[in-house]
Each structure stands twice: as structure tokens, then as C-alpha cells.
DONU-149659 format. One record per atom (N, C-alpha, C, O, CB): residue in three letters; chain; x, y, z; residue number from 1. Coordinates in nm, 4 decimals, decimal comma. Glycine has a CB too. Example, Ala and Ser with C-alpha at 12.3 -4.5 7.8 and 13.67 -1.06 7.14 Angstrom:
<pts>
+-----+---+----------+----------+----------+-----+
!   r ! c !       xx !       yy !       zz !   k !
+-----+---+----------+----------+----------+-----+
! ALA ! A !   1,3190 !  -0,5690 !   0,7800 !   1 !
! ALA ! A !   1,2300 !  -0,4500 !   0,7800 !   1 !
! ALA ! A !   1,3200 !  -0,3300 !   0,7800 !   1 !
! ALA ! A !   1,4236 !  -0,3319 !   0,8465 !   1 !
! ALA ! A !   1,1308 !  -0,4473 !   0,9046 !   1 !
! SER ! A !   1,2850 !  -0,2250 !   0,7080 !   2 !
! SER ! A !   1,3670 !  -0,1060 !   0,7140 !   2 !
! SER ! A !   1,2900 !   0,0030 !   0,7870 !   2 !
! SER ! A !   1,3409 !   0,1138 !   0,8039 !   2 !
! SER ! A !   1,4084 !  -0,0598 !   0,5725 !   2 !
+-----+---+----------+----------+----------+-----+
</pts>
This chain:
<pts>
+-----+---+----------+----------+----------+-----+
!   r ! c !       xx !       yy !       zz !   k !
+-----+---+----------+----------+----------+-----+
! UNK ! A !  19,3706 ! -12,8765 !  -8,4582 !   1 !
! UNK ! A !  19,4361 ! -12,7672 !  -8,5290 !   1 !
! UNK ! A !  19,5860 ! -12,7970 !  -8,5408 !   1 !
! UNK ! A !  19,6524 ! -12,8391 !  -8,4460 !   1 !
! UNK ! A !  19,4120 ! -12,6316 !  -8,4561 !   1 !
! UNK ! A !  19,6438 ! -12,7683 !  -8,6839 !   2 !
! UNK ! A !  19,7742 ! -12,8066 !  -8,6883 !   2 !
! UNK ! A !  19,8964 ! -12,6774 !  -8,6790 !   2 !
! UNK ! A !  19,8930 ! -12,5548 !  -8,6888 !   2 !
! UNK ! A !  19,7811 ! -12,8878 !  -8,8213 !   2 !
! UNK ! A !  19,9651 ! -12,7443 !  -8,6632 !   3 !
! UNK ! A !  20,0482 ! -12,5682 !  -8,6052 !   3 !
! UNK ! A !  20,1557 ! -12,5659 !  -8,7641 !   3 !
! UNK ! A !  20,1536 ! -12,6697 !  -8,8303 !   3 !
! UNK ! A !  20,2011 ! -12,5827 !  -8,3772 !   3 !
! UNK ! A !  20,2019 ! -12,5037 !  -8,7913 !   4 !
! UNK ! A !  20,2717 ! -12,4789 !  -8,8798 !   4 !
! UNK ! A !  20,4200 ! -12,5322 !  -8,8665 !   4 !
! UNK ! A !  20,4692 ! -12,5234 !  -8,7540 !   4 !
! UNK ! A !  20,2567 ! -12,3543 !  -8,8942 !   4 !
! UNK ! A !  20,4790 ! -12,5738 !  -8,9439 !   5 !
! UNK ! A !  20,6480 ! -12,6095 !  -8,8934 !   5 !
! UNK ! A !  20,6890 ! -12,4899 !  -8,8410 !   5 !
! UNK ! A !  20,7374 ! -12,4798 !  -8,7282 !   5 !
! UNK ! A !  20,7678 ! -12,6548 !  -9,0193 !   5 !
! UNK ! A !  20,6656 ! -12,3616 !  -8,9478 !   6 !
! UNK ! A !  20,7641 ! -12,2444 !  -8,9427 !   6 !
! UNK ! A !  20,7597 ! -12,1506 !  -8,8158 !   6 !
! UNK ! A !  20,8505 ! -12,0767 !  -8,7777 !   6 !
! UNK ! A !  20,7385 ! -12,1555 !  -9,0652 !   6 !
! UNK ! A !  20,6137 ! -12,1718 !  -8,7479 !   7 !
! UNK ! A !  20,6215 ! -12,0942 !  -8,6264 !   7 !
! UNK ! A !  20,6385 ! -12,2062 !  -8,5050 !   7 !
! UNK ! A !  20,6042 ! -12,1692 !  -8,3927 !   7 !
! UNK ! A !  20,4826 ! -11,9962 !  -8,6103 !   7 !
! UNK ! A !  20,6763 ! -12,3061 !  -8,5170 !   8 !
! UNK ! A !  20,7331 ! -12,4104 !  -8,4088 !   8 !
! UNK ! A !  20,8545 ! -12,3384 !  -8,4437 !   8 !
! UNK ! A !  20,8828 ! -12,2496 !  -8,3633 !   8 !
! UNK ! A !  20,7239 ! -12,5967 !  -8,4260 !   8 !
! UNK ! A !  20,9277 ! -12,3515 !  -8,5344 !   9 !
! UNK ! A !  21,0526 ! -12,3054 !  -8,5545 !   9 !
! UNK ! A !  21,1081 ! -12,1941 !  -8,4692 !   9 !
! UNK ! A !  21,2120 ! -12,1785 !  -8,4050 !   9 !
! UNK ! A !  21,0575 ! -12,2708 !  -8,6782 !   9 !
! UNK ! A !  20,9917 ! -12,1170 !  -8,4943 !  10 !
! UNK ! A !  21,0384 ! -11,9841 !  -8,4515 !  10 !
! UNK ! A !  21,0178 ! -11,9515 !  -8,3049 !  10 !
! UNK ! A !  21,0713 ! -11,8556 !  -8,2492 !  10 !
! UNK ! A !  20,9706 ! -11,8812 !  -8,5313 !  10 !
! UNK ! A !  20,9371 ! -12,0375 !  -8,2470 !  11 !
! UNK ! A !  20,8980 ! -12,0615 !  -8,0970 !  11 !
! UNK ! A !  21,0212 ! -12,1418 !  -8,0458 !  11 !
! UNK ! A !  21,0731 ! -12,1055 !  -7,9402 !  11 !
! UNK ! A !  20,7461 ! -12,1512 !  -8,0751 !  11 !
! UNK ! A !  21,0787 ! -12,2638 !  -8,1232 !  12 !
! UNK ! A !  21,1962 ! -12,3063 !  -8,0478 !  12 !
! UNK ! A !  21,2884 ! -12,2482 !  -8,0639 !  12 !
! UNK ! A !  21,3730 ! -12,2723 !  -7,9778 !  12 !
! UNK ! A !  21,2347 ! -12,4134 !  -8,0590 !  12 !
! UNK ! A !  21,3259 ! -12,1572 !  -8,1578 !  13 !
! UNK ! A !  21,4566 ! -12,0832 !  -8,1907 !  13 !
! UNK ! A !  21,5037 ! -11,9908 !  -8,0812 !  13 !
! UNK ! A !  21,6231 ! -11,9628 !  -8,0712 !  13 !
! UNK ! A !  21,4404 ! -11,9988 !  -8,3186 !  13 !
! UNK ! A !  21,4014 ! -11,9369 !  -7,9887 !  14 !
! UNK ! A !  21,4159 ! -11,8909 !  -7,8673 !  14 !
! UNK ! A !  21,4747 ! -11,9701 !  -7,7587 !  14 !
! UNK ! A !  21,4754 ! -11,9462 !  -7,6380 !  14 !
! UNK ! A !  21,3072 ! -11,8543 !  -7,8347 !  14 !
! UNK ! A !  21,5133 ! -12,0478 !  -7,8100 !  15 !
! UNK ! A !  21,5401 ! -12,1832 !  -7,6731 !  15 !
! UNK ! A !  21,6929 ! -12,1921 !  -7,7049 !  15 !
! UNK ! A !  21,7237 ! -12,2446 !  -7,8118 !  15 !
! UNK ! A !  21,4407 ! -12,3821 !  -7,6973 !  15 !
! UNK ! A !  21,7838 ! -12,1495 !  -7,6289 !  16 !
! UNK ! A !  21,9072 ! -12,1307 !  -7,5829 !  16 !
! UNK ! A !  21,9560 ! -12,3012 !  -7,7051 !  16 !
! UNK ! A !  21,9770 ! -12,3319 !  -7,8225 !  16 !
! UNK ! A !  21,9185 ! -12,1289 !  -7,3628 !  16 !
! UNK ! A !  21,9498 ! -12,3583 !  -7,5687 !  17 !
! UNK ! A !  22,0078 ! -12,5393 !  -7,6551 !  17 !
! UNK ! A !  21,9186 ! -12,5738 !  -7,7822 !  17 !
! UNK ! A !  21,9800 ! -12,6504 !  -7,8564 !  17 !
! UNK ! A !  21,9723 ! -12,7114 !  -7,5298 !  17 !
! UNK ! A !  21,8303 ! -12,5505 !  -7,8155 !  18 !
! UNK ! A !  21,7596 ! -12,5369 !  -7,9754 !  18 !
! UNK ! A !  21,8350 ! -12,5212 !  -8,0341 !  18 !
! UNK ! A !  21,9111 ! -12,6036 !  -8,0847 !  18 !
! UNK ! A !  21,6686 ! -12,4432 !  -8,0221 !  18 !
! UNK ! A !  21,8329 ! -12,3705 !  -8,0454 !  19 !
! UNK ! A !  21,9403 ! -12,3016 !  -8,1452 !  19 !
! UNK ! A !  22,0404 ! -12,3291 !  -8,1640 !  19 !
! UNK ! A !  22,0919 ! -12,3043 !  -8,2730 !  19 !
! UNK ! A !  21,9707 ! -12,2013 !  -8,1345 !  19 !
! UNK ! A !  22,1186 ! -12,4018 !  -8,0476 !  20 !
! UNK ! A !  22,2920 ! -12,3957 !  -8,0642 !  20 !
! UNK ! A !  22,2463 ! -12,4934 !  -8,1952 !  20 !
! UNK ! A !  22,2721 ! -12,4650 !  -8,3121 !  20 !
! UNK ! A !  22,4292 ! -12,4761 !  -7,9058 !  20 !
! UNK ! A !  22,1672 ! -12,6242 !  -8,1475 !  21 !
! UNK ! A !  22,2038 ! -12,7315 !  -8,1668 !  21 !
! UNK ! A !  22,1745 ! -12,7659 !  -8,3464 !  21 !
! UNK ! A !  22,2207 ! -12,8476 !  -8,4260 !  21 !
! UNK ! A !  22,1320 ! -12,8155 !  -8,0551 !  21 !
! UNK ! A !  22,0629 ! -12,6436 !  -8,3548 !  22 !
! UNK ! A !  22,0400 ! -12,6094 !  -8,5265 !  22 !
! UNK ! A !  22,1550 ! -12,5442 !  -8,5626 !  22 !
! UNK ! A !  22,2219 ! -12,6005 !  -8,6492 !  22 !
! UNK ! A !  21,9069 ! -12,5053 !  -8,5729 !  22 !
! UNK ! A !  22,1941 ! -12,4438 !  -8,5202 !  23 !
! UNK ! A !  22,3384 ! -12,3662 !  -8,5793 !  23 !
! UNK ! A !  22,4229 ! -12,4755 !  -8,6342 !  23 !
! UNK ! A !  22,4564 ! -12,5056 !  -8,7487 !  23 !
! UNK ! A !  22,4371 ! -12,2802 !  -8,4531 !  23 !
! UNK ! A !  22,4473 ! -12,5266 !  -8,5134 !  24 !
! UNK ! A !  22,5693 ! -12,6720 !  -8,5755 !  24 !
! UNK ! A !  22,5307 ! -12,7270 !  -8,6763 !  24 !
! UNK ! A !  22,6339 ! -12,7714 !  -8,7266 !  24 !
! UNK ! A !  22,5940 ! -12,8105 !  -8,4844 !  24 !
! UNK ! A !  22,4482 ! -12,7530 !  -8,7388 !  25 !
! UNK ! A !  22,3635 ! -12,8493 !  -8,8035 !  25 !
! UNK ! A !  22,3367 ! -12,7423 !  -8,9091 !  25 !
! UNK ! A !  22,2714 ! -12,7789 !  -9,0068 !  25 !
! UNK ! A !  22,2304 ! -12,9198 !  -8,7155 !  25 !
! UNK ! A !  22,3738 ! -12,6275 !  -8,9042 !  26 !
! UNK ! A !  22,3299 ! -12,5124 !  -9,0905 !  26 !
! UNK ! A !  22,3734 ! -12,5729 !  -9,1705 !  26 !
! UNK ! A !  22,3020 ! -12,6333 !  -9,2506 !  26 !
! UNK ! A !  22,4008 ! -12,3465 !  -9,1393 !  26 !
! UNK ! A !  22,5225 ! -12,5761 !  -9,1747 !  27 !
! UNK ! A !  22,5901 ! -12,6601 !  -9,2798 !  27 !
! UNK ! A !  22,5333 ! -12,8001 !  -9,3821 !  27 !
! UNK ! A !  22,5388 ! -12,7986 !  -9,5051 !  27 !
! UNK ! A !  22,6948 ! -12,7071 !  -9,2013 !  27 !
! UNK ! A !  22,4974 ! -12,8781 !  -9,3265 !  28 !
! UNK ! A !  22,4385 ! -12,9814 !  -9,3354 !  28 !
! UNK ! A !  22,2733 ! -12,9314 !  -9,3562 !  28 !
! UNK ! A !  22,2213 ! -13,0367 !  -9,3929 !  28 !
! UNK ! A !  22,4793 ! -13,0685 !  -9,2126 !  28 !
! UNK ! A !  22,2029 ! -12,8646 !  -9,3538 !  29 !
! UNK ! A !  22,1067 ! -12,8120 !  -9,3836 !  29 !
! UNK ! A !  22,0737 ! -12,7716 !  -9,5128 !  29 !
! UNK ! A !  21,9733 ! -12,7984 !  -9,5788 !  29 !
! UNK ! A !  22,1024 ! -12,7372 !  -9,3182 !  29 !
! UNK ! A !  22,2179 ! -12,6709 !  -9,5539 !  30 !
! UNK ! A !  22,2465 ! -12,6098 !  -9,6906 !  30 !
! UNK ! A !  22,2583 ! -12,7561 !  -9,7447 !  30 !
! UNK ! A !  22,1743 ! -12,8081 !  -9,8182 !  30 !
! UNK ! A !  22,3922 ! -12,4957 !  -9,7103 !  30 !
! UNK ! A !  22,3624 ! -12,8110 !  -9,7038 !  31 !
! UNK ! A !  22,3757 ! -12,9277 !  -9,8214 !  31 !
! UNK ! A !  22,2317 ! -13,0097 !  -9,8895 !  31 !
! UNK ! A !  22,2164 ! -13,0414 ! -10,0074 !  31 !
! UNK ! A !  22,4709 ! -13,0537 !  -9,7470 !  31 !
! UNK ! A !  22,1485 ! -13,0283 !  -9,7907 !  32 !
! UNK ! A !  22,0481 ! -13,0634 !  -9,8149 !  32 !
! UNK ! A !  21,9934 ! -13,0180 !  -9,9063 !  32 !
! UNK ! A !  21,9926 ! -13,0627 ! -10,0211 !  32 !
! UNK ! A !  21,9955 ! -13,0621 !  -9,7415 !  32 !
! UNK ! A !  21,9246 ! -12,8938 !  -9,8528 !  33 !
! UNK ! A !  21,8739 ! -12,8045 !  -9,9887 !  33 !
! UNK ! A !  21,9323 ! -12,7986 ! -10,1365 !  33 !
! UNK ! A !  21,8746 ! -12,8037 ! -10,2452 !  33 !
! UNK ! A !  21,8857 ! -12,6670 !  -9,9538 !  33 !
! UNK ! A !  22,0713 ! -12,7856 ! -10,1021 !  34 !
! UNK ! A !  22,1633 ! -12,7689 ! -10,2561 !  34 !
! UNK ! A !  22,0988 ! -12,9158 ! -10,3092 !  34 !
! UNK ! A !  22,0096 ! -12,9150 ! -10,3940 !  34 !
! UNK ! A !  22,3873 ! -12,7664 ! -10,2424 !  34 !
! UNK ! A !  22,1301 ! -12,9914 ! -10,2754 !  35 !
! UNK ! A !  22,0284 ! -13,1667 ! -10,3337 !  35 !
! UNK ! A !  21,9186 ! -13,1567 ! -10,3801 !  35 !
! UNK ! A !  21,8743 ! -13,1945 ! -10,4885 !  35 !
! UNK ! A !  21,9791 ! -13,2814 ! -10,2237 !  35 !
! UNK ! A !  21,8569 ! -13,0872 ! -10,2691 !  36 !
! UNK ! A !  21,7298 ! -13,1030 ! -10,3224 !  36 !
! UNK ! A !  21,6856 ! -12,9767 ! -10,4843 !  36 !
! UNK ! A !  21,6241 ! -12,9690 ! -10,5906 !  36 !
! UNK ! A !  21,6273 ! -13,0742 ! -10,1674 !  36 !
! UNK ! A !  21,7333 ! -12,9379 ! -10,4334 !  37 !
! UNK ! A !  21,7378 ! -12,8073 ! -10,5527 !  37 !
! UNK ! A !  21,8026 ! -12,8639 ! -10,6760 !  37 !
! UNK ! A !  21,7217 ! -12,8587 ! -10,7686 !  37 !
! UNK ! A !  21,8386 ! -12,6607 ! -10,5030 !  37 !
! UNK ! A !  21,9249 ! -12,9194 ! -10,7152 !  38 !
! UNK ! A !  21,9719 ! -13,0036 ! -10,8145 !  38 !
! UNK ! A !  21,9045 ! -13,1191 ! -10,8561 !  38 !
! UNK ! A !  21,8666 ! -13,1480 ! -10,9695 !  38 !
! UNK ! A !  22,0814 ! -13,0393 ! -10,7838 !  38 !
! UNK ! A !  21,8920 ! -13,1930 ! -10,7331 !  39 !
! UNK ! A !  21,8033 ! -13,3119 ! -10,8213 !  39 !
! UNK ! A !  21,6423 ! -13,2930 ! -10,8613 !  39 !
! UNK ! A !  21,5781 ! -13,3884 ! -10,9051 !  39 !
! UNK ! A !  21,8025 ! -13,4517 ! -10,7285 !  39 !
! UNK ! A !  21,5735 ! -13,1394 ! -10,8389 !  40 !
! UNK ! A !  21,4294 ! -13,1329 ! -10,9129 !  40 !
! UNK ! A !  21,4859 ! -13,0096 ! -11,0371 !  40 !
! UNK ! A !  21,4091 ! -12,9737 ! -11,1263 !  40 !
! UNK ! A !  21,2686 ! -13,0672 ! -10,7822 !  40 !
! UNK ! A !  21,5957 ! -12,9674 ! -11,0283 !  41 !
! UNK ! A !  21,6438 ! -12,8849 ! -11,1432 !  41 !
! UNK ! A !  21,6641 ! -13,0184 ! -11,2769 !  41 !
! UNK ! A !  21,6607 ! -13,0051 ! -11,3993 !  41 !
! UNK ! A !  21,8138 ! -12,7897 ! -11,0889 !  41 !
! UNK ! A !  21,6788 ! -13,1046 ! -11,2184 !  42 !
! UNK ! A !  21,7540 ! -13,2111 ! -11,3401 !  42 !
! UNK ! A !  21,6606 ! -13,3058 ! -11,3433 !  42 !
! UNK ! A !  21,6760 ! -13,4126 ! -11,4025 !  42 !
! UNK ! A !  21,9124 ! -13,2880 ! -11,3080 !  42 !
! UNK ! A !  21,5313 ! -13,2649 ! -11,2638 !  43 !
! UNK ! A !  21,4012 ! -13,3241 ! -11,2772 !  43 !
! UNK ! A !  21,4050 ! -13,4637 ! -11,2559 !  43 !
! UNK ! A !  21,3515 ! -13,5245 ! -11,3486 !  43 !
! UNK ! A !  21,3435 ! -13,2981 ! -11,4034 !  43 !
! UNK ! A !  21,4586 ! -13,5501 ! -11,1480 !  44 !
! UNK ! A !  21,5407 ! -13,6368 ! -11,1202 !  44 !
! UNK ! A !  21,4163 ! -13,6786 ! -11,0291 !  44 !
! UNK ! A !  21,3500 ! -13,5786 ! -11,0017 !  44 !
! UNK ! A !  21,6938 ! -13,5997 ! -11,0707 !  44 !
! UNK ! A !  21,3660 ! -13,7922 ! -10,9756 !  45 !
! UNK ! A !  21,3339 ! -13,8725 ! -10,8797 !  45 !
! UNK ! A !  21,4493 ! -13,9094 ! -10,7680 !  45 !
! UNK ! A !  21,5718 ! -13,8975 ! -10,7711 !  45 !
! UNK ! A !  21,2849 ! -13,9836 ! -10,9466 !  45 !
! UNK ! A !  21,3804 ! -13,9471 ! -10,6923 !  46 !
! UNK ! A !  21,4990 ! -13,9875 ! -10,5636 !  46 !
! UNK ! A !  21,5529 ! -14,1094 ! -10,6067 !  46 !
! UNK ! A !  21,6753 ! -14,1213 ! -10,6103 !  46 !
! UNK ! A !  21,4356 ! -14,0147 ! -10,3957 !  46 !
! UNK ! A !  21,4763 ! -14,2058 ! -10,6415 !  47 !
! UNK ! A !  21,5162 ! -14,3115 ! -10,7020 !  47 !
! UNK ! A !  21,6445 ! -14,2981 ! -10,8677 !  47 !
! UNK ! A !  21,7415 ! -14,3670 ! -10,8991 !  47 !
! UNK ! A !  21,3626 ! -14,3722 ! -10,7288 !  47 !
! UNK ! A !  21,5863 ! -14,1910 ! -10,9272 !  48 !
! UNK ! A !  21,6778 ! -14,2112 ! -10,9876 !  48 !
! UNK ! A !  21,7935 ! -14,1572 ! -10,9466 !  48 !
! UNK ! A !  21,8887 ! -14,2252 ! -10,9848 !  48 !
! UNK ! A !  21,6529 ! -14,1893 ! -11,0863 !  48 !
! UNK ! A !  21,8355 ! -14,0278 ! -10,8616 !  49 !
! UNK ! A !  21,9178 ! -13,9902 ! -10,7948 !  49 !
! UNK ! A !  21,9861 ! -14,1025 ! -10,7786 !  49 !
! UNK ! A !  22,0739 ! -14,1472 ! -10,8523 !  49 !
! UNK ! A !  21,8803 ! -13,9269 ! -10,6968 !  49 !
! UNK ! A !  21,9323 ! -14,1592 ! -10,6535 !  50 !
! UNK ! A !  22,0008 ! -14,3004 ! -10,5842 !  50 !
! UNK ! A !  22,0508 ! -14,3702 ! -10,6708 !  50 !
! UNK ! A !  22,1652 ! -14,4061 ! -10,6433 !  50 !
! UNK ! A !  21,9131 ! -14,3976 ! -10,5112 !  50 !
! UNK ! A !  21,9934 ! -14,4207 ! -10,8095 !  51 !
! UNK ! A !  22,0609 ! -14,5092 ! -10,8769 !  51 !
! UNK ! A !  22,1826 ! -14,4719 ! -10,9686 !  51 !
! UNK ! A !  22,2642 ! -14,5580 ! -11,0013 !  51 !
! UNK ! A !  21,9715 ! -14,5678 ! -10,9430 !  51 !
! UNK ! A !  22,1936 ! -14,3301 ! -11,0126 !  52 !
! UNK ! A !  22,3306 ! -14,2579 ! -11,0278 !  52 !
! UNK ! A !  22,3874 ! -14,2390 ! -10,9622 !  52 !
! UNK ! A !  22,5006 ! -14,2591 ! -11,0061 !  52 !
! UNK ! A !  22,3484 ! -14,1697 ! -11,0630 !  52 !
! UNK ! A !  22,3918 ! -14,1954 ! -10,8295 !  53 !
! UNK ! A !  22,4910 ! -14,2352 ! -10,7403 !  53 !
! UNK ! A !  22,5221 ! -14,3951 ! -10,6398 !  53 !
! UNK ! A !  22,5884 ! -14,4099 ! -10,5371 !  53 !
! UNK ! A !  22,4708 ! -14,1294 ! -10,6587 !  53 !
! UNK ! A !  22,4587 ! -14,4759 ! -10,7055 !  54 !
! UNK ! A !  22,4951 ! -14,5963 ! -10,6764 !  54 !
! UNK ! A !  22,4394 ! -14,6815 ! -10,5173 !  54 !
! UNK ! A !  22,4695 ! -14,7922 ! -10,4729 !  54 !
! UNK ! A !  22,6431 ! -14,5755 ! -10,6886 !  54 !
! UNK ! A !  22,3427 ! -14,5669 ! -10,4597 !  55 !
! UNK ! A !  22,2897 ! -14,6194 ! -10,3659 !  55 !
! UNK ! A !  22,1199 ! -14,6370 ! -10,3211 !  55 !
! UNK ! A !  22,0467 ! -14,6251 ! -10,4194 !  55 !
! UNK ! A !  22,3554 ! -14,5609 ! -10,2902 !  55 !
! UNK ! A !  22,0668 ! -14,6558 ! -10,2263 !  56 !
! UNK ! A !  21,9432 ! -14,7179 ! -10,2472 !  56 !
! UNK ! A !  21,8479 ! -14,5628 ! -10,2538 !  56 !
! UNK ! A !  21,9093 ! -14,4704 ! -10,3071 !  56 !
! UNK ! A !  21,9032 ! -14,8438 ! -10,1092 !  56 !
! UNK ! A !  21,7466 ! -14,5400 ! -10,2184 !  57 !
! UNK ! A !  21,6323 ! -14,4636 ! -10,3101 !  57 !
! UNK ! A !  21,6355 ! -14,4061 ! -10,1337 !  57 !
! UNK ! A !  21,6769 ! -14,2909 ! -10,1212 !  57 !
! UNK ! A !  21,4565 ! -14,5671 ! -10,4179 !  57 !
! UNK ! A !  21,5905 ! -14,4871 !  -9,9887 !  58 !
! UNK ! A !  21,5860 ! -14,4323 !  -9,8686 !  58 !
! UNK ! A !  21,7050 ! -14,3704 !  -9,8288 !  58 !
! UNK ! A !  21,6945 ! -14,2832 !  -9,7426 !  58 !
! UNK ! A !  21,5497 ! -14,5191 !  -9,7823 !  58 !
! UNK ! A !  21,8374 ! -14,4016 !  -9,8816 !  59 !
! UNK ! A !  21,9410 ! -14,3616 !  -9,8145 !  59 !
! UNK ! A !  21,9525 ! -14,1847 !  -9,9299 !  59 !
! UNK ! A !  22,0202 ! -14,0870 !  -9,8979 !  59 !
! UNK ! A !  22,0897 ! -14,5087 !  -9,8183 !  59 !
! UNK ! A !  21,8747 ! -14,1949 ! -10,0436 !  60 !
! UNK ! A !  21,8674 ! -14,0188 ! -10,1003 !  60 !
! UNK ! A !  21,7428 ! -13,9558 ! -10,0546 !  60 !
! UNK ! A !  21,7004 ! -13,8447 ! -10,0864 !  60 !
! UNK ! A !  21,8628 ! -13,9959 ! -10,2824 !  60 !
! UNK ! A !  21,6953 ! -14,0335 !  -9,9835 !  61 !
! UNK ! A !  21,5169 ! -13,9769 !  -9,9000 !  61 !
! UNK ! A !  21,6249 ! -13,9076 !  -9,7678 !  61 !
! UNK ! A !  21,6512 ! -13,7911 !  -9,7380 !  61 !
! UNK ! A !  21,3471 ! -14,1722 !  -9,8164 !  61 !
! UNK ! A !  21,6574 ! -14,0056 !  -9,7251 !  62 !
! UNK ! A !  21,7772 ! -13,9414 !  -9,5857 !  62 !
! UNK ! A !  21,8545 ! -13,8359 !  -9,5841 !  62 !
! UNK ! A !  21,8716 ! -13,7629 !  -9,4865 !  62 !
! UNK ! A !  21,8885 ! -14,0234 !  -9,5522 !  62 !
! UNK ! A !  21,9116 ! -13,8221 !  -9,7085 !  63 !
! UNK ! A !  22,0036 ! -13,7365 !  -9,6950 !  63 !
! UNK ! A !  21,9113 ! -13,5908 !  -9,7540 !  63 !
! UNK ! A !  21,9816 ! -13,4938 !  -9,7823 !  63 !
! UNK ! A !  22,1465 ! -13,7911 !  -9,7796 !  63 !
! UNK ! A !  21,7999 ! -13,5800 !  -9,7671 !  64 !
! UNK ! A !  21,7148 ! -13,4653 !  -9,8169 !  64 !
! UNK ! A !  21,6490 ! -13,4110 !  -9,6605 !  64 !
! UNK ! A !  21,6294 ! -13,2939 !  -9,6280 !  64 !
! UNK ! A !  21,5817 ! -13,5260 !  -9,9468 !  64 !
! UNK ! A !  21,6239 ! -13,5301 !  -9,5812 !  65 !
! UNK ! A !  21,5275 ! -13,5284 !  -9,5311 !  65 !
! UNK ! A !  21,6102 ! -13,3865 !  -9,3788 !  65 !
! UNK ! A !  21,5361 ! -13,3397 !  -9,2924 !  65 !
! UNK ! A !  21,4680 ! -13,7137 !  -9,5045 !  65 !
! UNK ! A !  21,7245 ! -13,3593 !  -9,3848 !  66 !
! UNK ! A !  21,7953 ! -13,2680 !  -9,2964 !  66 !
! UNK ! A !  21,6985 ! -13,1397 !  -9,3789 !  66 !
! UNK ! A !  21,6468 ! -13,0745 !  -9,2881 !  66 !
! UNK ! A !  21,9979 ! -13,2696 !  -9,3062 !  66 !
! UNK ! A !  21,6621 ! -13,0895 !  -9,4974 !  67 !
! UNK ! A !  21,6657 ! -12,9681 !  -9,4857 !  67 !
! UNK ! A !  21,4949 ! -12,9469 !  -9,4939 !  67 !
! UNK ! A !  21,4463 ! -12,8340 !  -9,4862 !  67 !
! UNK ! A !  21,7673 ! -12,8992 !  -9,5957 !  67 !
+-----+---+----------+----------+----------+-----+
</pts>
């Protein structure tokens, strides 16, 4: 049986050092999302992402992969 991300989430979010350590890390969360949200608004592949901004296809998998 597989557990869901969202209620792991919500089971660790109770955890004192969890939470801090996601709080720190919102910022960088949003950014993520804002990416990811722009580059399927502009109906974009990661690859092509990557190749308009001039870098490889894993390093725009990476930077999605925070949110």
C-alpha cells in the first residue's frame, strides 16, 4: 500500500525540525512552482526550457524538482 505524499507531509509537518527546515526552503519552493507553471503555460518541454536558457535539460529537471 502506497501512502500519499500529501499525508506524509502532513504527518511530518508536526515534527518541530521538519518544519523549520521546509519553512526555510518556501521561498525556493514558490520559485519552483512559478517555473513550473510558466514553462507548461508556454507549453515548453524541459528540454526546450533548458535550451533557451542555455543549459542542459537535468539541470531544468533540478531546478523544478524543489516544488
Amino acid at each position: 500500500m502506497t501512502i500519499p505524499i500529501s499525508k506524509l507531509k502532513k504527518r511530518w509537518m508536526k515534527e518541530p525540525g521538519f518544519k523549520a527546515g521546509y519553512d526555510e526552503l518556501e521561498s525556493e519552493f514558490a520559485i519552483a512552482t512559478l517555473l513550473i507553471e510558466a514553462r507548461t503555460r508556454a507549453n515548453l518541454s524541459q528540454q526546450q526550457l533548458a535550451d533557451r536558457m542555455g543549459t542542459s535539460q537535468s539541470t531544468s529537471c533540478c531546478c523544478e524538482r524543489l516544488a
